[in-house]
C-alpha positions in Angstrom: -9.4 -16.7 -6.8 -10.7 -15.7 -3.5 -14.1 -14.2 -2.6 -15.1 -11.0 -0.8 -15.3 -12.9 2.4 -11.8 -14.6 2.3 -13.2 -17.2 1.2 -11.0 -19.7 -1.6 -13.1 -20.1 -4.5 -11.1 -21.1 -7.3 -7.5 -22.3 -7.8 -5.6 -23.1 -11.4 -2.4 -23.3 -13.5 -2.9 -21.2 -16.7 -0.1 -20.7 -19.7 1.7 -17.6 -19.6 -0.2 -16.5 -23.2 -2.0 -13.2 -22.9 -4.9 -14.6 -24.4 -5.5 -17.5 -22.4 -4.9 -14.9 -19.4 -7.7 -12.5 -20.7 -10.2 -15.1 -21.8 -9.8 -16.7 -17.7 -9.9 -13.0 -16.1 -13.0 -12.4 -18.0 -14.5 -15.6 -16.8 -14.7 -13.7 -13.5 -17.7 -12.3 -12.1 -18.0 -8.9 -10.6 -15.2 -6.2 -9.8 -11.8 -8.1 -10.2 -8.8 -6.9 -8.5 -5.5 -8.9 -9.5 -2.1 -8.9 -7.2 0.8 -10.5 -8.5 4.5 -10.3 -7.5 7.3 -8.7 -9.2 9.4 -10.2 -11.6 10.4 -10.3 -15.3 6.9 -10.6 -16.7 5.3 -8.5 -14.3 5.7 -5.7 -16.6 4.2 -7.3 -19.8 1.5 -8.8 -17.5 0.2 -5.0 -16.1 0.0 -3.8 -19.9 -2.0 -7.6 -20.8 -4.7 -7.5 -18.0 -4.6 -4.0 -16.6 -7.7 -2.9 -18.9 -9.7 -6.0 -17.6 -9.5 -5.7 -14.1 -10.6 -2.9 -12.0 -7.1 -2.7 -9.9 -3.9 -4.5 -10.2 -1.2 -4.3 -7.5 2.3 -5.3 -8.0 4.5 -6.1 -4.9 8.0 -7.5 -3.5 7.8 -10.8 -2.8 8.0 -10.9 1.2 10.7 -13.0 2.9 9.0 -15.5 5.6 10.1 -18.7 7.7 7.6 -21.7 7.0 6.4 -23.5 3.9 6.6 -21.6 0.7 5.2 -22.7 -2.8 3.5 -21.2 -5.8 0.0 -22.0 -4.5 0.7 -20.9 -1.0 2.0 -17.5 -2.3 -0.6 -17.6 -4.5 -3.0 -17.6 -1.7 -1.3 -15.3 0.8 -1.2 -12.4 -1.9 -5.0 -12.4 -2.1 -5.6 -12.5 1.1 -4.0 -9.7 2.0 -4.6 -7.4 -0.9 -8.6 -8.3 0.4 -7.2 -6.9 3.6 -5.8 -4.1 2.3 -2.4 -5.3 4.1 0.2 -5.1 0.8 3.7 -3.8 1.3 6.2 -2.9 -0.8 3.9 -1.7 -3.7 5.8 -1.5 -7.0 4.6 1.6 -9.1 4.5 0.3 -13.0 2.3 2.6 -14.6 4.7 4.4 -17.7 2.2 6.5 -19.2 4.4 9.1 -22.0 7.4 7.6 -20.2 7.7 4.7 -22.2 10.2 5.5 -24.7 12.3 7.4 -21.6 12.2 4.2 -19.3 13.4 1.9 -22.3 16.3 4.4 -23.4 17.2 4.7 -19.8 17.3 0.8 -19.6 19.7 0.1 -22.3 22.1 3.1 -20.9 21.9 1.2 -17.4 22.7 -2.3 -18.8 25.6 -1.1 -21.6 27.0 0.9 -18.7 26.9 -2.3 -16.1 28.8 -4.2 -19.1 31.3 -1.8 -19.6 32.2 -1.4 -16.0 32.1 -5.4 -15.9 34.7 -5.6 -18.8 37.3 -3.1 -17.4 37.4 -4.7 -13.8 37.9 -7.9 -15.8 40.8 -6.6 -17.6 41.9 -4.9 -15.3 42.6 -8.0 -13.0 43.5 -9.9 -15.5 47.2 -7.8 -15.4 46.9 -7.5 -11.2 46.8 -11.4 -11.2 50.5 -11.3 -13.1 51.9 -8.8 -10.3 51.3 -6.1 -12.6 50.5 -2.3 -11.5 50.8 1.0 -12.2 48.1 0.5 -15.7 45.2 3.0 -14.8 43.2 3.6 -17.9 45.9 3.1 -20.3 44.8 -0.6 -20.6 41.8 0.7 -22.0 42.4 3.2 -24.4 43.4 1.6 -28.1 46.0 4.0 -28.5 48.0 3.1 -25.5 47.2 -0.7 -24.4 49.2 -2.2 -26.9 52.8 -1.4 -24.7 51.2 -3.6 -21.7 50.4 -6.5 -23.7 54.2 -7.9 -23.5 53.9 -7.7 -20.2 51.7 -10.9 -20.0 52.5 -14.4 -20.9 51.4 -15.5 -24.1 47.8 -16.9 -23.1 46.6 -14.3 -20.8 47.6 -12.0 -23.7 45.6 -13.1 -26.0 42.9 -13.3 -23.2 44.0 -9.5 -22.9 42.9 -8.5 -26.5 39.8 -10.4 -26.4 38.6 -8.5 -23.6 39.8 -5.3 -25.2 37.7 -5.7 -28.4 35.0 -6.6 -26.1 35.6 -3.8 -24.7 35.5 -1.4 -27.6 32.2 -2.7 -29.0 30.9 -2.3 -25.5 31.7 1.5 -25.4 30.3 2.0 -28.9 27.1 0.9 -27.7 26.8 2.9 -24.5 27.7 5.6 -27.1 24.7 4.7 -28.8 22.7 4.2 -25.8 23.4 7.7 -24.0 22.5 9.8 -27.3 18.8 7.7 -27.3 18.6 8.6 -23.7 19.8 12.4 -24.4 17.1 12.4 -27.8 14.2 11.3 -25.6 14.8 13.5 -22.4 15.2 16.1 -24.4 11.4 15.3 -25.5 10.2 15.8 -21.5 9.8 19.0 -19.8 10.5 17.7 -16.5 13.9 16.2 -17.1 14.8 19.8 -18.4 13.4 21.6 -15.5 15.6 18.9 -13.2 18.5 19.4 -14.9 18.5 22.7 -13.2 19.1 20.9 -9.9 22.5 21.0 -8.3 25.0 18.4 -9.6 21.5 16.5 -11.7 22.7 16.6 -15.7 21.0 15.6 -18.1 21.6 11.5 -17.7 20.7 11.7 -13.6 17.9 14.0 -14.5 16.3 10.8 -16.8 16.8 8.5 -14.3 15.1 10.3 -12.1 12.1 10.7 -14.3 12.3 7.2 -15.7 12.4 5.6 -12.2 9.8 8.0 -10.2 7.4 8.6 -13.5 5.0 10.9 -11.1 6.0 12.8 -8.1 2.7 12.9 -6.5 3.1 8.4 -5.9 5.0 10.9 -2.3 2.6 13.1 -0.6 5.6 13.8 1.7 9.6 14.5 1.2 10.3 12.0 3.6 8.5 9.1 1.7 10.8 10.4 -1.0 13.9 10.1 1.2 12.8 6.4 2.1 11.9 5.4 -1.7 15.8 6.9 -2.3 17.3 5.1 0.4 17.8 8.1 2.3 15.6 7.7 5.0 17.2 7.8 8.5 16.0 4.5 10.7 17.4 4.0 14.6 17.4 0.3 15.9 17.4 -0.4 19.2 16.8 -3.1 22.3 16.5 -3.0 26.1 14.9 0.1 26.0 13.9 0.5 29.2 15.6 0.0 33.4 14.5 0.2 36.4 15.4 3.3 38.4 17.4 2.7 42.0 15.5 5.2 43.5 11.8 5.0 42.2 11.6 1.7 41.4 10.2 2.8 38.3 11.1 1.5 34.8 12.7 4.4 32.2 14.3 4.7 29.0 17.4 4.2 29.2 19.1 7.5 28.3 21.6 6.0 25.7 22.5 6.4 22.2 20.4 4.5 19.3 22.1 3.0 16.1 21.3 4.7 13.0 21.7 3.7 9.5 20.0 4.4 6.5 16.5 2.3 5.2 17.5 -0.7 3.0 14.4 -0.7 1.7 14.5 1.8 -1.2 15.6 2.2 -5.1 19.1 1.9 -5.3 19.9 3.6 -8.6 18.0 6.8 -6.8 20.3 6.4 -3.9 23.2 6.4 -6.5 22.3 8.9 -8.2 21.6 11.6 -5.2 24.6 10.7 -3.5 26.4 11.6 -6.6 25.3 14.6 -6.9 26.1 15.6 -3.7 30.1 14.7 -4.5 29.5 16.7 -7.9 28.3 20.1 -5.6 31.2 19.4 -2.9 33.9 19.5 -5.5 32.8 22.3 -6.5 34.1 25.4 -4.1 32.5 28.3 -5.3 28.8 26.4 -4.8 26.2 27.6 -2.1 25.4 24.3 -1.0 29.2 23.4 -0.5 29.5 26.3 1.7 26.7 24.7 3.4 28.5 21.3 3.4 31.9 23.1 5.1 29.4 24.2 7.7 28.1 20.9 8.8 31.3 19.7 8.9 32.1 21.9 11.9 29.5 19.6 14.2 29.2 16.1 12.0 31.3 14.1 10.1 32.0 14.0 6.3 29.8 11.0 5.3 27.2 12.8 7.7 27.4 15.8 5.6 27.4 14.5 2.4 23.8 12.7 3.1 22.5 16.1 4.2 23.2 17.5 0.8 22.0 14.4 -0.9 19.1 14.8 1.1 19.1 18.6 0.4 19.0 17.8 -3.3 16.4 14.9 -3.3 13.9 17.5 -1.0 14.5 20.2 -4.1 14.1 17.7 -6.8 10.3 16.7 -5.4 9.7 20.3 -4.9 10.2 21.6 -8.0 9.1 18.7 -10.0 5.4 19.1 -7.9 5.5 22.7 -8.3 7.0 23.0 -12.1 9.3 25.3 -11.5 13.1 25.5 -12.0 15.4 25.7 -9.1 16.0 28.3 -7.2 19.2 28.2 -4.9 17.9 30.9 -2.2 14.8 28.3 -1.5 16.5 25.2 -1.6 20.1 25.9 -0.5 19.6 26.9 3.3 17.3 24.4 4.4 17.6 21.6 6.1 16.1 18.4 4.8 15.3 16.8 7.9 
């Protein structure tokens, strides 16, 4: 606990029990204002102590040379939410989203383990020399011609997998018609799904992972949150000029990537909608994309219309309105 002047007042261990947590934050006198890092109980903690305390902050723990412990962390977290210095502020409030964020969940995890199931299989039969399998390893109907080709052991290591693998998809079946039920309960993940290349699925991510597009006041916060944002990196900037004797910029090229910092599931998803509008010909936004490959390259190109898409998907979620291709399609998110 530290005072208004920096000053520490008050350090202790408590149990993680929500009642021993409320009976100690009520001990405090004055305005209280909690910081705490994310993790897996961050969650359950903001719904436990958000009503007692007149802010909480959630943030991603920072990476730092020196000594690190509980205490110290402990510390360095309230000093600098008293200084107003926190970074990498995680947004947890769910509001009416709670049902949406929890379907959306379950159809991110069953998805992971199905994915996880067919690479194992899958290199279960590469590891014999075996090729050629695409997804006929997977489907009941046709798997059952590959299993001779395996010795006995890996086999049966073969069909274990493939059951696991069966139950698996019956549960992402499961999973993707809760997510369909609830965003079908949300205006905005109807009024996305009228986005290029967003369906229903990417359109409840979306909402599930933003909640509120007003936490951007900009698109290009947006574009950084996705993991779209454009960042140049450079050294020895400057050199002295022959004839001046004058130090310049040097007049050279800068590296540029893309911010690291950012949601990774929104960078995902974006991107794939991009692909989804390139393959398909008759779209305005892949005539745009055959444009900018005249001056840039593909990968180049396909950012633009991510970024294209991401700009529209803020707009119209602000605005609550549906897409409209002759504002959205000939613009340059820049």
């Amino acid at each position: 606990m530290m005072g208004s002047a920096g000053r520490q007042l008050r350090e202790q261990t408590l149990e993680t029990n929500a009642k021993v947590l409320i009976d100690f934050v009520r001990t405090i006198p004055g305005q209280r204002r909690l910081c705490m890092e994310e993790g897996t109980l961050s969650e359950w903690l903001c719904e436990v102590l958000e009503p007692h305390v007149a802010e909480l902050v959630v943030v991603q723990p920072d990476k730092h040379a020196g000594a690190k412990n509980d205490s110290i962390d402990a510390w360095n977290l309230a000093s600098k939410l008293r200084k107003g210095d926190l970074e990498n502020v995680v947004f947890k409030a769910r509001g009416r989203f709670t049902q949406l964020r929890e379907a959306v969940r379950a159809h991110r995890v069953t998805t992971a383990d199905v994915v996880r199931t067919k690479l194992r299989l899958n290199a279960l039969y590469r590891s014999r020399g075996i090729h050629g399998m695409g997804n006929e390893i997977y489907d009941p109907d046709t798997r059952d011609q590959w299993l001779p080709k395996l010795p006995p052991a890996r086999a049966r290591m073969a069909q274990l997998l493939s059951t696991e693998l069966d139950g698996l998809c019956e549960v992402r079946e499961q999973a993707e018609i809760w997510l369909l039920e609830q965003a079908r309960e949300h205006a905005e993940v109807r009024r996305l799904t009228t986005l290029p290349g967003i369906g229903p699925v990417r359109a409840a991510y979306i909402v599930a992972i933003v909640v509120t597009p007003f936490r951007f006041s900009t698109k290009r916060d947006f574009f950084g949150y996705c993991g779209l944002g454009i960042v140049t990196r450079s050294s020895s900037d400057y050199e002295r000029d022959e004839r001046s004797q004058r130090w310049v910029r040097r007049q050279v090229a800068h590296t540029r990537g893309l911010n690291r910092n950012r949601n990774p599931l929104l960078k995902a998803i974006f991107k794939g909608a991009a692909l989804s509008v390139i393959a398909q010909t008759d779209h305005p936004l892949r005539r745009d994309y055959d444009r900018l490959l005249q001056n840039s390259k593909p990968p180049l190109a396909r950012l633009t219309i991510a970024r294209r898409i991401a700009s529209a998907t803020l707009a119209i979620w602000k605005k609550k309105e549906e897409y409209d291709p002759a504002k959205h399609c000939t613009t340059d998110a820049k």
